[in-house]
C-alpha positions as CSV (number, residue, x, y, z in Angstrom):
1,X,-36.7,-110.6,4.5
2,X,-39.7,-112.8,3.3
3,X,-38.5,-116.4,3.7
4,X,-40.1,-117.2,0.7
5,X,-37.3,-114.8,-0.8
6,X,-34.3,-116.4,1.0
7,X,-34.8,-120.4,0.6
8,X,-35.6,-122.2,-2.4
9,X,-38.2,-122.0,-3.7
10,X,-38.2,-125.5,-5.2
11,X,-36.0,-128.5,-3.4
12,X,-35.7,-131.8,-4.3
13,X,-33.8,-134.6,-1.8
14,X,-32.8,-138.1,-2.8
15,X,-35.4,-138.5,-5.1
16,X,-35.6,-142.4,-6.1
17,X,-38.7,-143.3,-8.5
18,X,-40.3,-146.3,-9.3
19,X,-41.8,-148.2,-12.9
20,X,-43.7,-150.9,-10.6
21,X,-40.1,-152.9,-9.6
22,X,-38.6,-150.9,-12.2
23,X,-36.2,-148.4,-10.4
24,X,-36.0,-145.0,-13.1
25,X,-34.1,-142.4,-10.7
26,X,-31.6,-142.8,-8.3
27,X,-30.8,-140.3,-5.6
28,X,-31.8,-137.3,-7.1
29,X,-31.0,-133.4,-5.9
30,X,-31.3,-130.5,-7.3
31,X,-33.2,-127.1,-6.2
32,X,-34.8,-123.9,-8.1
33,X,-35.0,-120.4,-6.6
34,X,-37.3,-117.6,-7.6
35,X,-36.7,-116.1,-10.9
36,X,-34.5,-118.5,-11.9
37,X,-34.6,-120.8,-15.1
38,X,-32.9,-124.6,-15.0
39,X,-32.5,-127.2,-17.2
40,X,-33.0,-130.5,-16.6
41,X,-30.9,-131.7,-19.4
42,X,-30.2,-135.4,-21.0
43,X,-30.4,-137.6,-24.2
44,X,-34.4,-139.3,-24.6
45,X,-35.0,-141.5,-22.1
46,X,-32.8,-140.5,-19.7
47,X,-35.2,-139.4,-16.9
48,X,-36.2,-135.9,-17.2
49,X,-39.8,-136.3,-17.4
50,X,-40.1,-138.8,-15.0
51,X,-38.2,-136.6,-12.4
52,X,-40.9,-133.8,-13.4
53,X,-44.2,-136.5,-12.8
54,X,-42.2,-137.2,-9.6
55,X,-42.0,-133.5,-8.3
56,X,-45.6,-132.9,-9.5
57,X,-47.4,-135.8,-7.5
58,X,-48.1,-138.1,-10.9
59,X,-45.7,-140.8,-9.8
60,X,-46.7,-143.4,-7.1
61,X,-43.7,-145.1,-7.0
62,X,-41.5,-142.3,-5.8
63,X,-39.7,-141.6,-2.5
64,X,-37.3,-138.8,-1.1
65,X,-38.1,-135.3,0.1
66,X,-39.7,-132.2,-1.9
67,X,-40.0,-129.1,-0.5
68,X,-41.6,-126.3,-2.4
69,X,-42.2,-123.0,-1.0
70,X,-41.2,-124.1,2.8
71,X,-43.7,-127.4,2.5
72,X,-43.2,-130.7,2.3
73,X,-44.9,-131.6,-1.2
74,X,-44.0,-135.2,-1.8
75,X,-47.3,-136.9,-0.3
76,X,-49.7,-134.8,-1.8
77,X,-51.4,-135.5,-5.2
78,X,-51.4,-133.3,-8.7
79,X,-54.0,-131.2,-7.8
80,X,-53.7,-130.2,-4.8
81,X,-49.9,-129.2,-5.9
82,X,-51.3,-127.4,-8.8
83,X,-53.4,-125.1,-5.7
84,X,-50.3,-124.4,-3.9
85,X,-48.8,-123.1,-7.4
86,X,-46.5,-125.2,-9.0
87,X,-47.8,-125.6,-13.0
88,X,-46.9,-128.9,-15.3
89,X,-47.1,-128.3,-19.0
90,X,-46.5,-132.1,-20.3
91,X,-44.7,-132.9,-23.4
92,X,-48.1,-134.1,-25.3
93,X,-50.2,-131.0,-25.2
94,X,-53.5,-131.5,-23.4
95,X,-55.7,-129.0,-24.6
96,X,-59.4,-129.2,-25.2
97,X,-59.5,-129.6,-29.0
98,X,-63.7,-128.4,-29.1
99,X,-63.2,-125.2,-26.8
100,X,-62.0,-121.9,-27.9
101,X,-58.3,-120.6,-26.9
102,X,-60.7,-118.2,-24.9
103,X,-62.3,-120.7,-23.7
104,X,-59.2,-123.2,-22.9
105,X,-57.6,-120.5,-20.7
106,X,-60.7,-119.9,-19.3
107,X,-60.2,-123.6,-17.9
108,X,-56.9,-122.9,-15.8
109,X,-58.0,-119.7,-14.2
110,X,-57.1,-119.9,-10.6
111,X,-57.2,-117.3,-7.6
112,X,-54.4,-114.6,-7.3
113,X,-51.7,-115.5,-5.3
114,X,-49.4,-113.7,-2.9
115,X,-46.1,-112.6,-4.7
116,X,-47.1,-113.9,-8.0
117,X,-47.5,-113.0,-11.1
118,X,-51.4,-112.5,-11.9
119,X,-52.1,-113.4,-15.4
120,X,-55.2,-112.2,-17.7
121,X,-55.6,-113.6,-21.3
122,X,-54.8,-109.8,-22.0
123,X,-51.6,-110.2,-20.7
124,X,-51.0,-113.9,-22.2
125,X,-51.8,-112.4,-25.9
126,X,-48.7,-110.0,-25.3
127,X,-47.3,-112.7,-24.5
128,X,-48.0,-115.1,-27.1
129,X,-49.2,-112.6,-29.9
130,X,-50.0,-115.8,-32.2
131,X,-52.8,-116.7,-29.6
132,X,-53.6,-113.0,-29.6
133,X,-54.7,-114.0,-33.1
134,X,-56.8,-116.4,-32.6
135,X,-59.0,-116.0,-29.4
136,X,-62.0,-117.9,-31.0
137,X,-60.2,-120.5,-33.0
138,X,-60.6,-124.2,-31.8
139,X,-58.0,-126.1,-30.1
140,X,-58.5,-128.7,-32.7
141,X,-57.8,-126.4,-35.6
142,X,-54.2,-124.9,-34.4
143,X,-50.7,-126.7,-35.5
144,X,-48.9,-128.4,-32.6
145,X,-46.7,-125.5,-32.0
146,X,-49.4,-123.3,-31.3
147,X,-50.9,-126.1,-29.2
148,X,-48.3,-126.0,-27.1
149,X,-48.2,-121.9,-26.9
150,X,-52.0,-122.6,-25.7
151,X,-50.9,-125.4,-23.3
152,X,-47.9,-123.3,-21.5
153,X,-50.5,-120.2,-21.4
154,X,-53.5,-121.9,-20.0
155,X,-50.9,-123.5,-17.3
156,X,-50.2,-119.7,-16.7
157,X,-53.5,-118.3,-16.1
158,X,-53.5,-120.6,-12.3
159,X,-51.0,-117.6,-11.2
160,X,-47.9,-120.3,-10.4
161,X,-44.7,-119.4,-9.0
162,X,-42.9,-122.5,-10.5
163,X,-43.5,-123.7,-13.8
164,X,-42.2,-127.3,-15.1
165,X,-42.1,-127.3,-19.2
166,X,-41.3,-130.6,-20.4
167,X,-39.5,-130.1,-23.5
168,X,-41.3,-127.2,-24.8
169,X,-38.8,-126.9,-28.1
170,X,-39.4,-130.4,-29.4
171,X,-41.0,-130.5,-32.6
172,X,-42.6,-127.2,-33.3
173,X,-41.2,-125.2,-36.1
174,X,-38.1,-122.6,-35.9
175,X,-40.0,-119.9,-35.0
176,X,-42.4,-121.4,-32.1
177,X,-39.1,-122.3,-30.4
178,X,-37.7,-118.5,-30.8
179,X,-41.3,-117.2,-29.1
180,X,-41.2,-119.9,-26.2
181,X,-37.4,-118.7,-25.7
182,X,-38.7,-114.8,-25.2
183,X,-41.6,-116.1,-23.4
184,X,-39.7,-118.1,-20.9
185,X,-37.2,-115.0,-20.3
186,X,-40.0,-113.1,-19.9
187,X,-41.5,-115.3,-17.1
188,X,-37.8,-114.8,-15.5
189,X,-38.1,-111.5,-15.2
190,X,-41.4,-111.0,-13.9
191,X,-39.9,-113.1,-10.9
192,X,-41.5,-116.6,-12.0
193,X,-39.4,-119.9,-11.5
194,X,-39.0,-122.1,-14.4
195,X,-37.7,-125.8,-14.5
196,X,-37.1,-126.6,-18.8
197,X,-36.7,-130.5,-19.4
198,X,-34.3,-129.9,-23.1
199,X,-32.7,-132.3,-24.8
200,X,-32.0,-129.4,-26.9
201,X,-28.4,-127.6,-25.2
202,X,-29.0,-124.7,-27.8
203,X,-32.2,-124.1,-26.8
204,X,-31.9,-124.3,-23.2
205,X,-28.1,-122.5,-22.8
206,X,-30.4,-119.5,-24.8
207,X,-33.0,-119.0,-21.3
208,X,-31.4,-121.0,-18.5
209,X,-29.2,-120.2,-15.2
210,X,-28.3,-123.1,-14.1
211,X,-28.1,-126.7,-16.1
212,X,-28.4,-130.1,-14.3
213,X,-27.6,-133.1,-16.4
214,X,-29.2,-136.4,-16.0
215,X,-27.8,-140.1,-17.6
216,X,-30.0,-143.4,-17.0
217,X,-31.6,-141.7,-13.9
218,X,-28.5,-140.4,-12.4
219,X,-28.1,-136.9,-11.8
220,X,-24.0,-136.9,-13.4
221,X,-23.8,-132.7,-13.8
222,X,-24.8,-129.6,-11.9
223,X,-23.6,-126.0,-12.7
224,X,-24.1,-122.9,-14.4
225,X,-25.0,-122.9,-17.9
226,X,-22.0,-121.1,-18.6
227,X,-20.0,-123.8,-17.1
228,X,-21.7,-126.3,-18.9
229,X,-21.0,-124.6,-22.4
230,X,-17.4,-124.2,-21.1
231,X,-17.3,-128.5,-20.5
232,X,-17.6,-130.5,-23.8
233,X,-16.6,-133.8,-22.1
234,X,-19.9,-133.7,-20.3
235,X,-21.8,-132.7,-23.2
236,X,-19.8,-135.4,-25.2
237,X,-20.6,-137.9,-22.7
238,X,-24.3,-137.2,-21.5
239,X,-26.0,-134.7,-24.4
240,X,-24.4,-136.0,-27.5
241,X,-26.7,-138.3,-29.9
């Protein structure tokens, strides 16, 4: 068996992070396997995108261990994480407003990779038929949910095997949210990896395996998302506004 296939793909180990003297997490664990979708759930603030800057190299002030794909991660920078591929789709889309949606995918094309998923704007469009609609419009011109369709897309054409989406449901309307739903199962079951930051427990019990729940930087919940649904004390008393 392929090694790859038998580990984790993604594992994180005592994870503490830093604001300069600030301390933000606390002994963080959790891990992701191929083809499996988690959520990284928890009220604003409580962590879950600075756990995903940590795991992706854009936090200094971090320390632990994070091993993806059977390497020791946690000393390298952004980019050459991105090249190993592991994808970041932030919560304030970053596309190039002046460029095309053509022309914005165009910008995250990376080599094929061994036991990935190789992705063409052809196959993108099927996935995201609104961006199949507009190959020529300017970034600038699109409404935030389709920004953030073209964000998670052009994250897609670098051929990742793990893909972090920082609250991908958060203001876009009704019917975004139902497309990135179907697009992250269909990432599933082409095999890719997907770690969702939600605050949103519908959203995320709709696409995920497994949910880990995070409070003021502590990780206080790990299970299946069945088990979760099945626990309204800890939704109570870590998810409820």
């Amino acid at each position: 068996m392929n090694k790859h296939l038998a580990a984790p793909l993604l594992q994180v180990r005592a994870l503490h992070a830093f604001y300069g003297r600030a301390q933000v997490l606390f002994d963080l664990n959790l891990e992701v396997q191929r083809g499996e979708v988690v959520a990284l759930l928890g009220r604003n603030g409580a962590g879950k995108s600075t756990t995903m800057k940590a795991i992706m190299g854009l936090l200094a002030g971090s320390q632990g261990q994070i091993i993806f794909r059977d390497q020791d991660i946690g000393r390298l920078k952004a980019h050459q994480i991105a090249r190993l591929g592991m994808a970041y789709v932030p919560e304030d889309r970053r596309i190039f407003t002046e460029l095309s949606v053509v022309q914005n995918l165009d910008l995250g094309r990376q080599p094929v990779r061994v036991d990935a998923v190789h992705w063409t704007p052809e196959k993108l469009f099927a996935l995201f038929p609104t961006l199949g609609d507009m190959p020529r419009r300017p970034g600038g011109q699109m409404s935030g949910g389709e920004q953030q369709m073209l964000t998670v897309a052009r994250s897609l054409m670098g051929n990742p095997y793990l893909i972090l989406l920082d609250e991908p449901s958060e203001g876009v309307a009704p019917v975004i949210v139902e497309q990135m739903a179907e697009m992250i199962l269909q990432l599933k079951r082409a095999g890719m990896a997907v770690l969702l930051s939600e605050q949103n427990l519908h959203f995320a019990a709709l696409v995920s395996d497994r949910a880990c729940v995070i409070e003021s930087g502590h990780l206080r919940y790990q299970g299946s998302m069945q088990q979760l649904l099945n626990e309204p004390a800890v939704q109570q008393a870590y998810l409820a506004l």
